[in-house]
C-alpha positions, 0 to 999 in steps of 0.5 A: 088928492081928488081923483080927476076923470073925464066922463063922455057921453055925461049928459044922460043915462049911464054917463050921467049916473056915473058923473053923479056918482062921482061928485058925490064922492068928491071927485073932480069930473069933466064930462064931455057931451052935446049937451055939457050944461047938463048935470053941473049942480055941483062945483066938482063938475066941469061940463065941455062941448064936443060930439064924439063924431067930431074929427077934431077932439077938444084936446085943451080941455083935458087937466094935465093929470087924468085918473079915470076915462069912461067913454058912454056913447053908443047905438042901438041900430036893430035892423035884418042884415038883408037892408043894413046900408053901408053908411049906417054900418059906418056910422056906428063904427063911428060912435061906438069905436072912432069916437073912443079912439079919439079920446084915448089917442087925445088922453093918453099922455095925461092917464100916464100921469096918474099913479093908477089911471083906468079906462072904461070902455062900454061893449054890449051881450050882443058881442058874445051872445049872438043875436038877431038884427044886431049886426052892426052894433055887435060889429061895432063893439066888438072892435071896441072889445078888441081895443080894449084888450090891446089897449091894456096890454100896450099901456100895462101896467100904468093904465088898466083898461076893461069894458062893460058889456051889458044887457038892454038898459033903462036910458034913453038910449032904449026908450024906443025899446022899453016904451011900454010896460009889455015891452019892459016885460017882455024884455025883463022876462028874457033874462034869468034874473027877470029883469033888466038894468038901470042906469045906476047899476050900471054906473057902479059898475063903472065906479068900481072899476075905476076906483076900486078894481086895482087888479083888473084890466083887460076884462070885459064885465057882463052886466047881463042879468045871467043872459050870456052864460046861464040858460034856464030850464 
């Protein structure tokens, strides 16, 4: 039986990736976006309107059974902590937490369902690596990593839960910040491995740890090129 799972955020970037990735393996994927005409080359994918600022979660899209959940939305807000409003700190709590919520609140009973269901969550080396004006995304996911730990321990040992945390990404979600060759240079040259991730890499990531990573849960996986964790001399 083809494992079934449900991609937010499936239209670009890691969430596109991932769902590509998927369909070739003969998954069966249902991906969740603004734009849910995107990527639905293949007869494996079923593509579902919904904004993930969105109260209301479109529950009757969901299969009776699900084996996989990724949640991709995400911010990248840069601004000195001195002129950060309120309203923008609540808009990304918004996408990167509430939004997650809704989806996992909505799923939960299908997951249950799986032999051997598994959440992704995606976090960012800005929660473990302090950084400069970075204030409201590393709060943000830093409740998403809180989640996650909670969320499988609660729901161990039917559904495994980790998180992704990784460094700046080739997506358009980081095209303000890649948008010229010093910038990709610059940014390449901050990490101990020289360079920075793809959307592909990144998505699988994602792939093993839904369909091959059966003895972790409650992890974050930093995909950081070494910025986390190593200093270089």
């Amino acid at each position: 039986m083809a494992n079934t799972t449900l991609i937010i955020g499936g239209s670009s970037g890691i969430g596109a990736a991932l769902v590509a990735s998927l369909a070739e393996q003969g998954h069966q994927v249902i991906q969740l976006s603004r734009e849910p005409e995107k990527g639905q080359d293949a007869a494996n994918i079923r593509g579902v309107r919904w904004d993930a600022l969105s109260e209301r979660f479109p529950s009757e899209a969901l299969p009776e059974r699900l084996d996989g959940l990724v949640y991709c939305p995400g911010s990248i807000r840069l601004k000195p902590f001195a002129r950060l409003r309120e309203q923008e700190l609540r808009e990304d709590f918004e996408l990167n937490l509430m939004g997650a919520v809704r989806a996992l609140q909505a799923s939960q009973e299908a997951l249950k369902r799986s032999d051997q269901a598994s959440v992704v969550l995606f976090s960012t080396v800005a929660v473990g690596t302090g950084m400069p004006f970075h204030t409201s995304v590393a709060a943000a996911k830093g409740a998403v990593e809180g989640l996650m730990r909670s969320l499988a321990a609660e729901w161990a040992p039917a559904i495994r839960v980790n998180a992704i945390a990784p460094t700046i990404t080739d997506t358009p979600l980081a095209s303000r910040l890649l948008s010229s060759k010093d910038k990709q240079q610059a940014a390449a040259e901050r990490h101990p491995l020289k360079r920075i991730g793809s959307a592909a890499e990144l998505a699988g990531v994602a792939r093993w740890l839904l369909t091959e990573a059966s003895l972790v849960t409650g992890q974050v996986i930093r995909v950081d090129a070494g910025l986390s964790s190593l200093r270089m001399l």
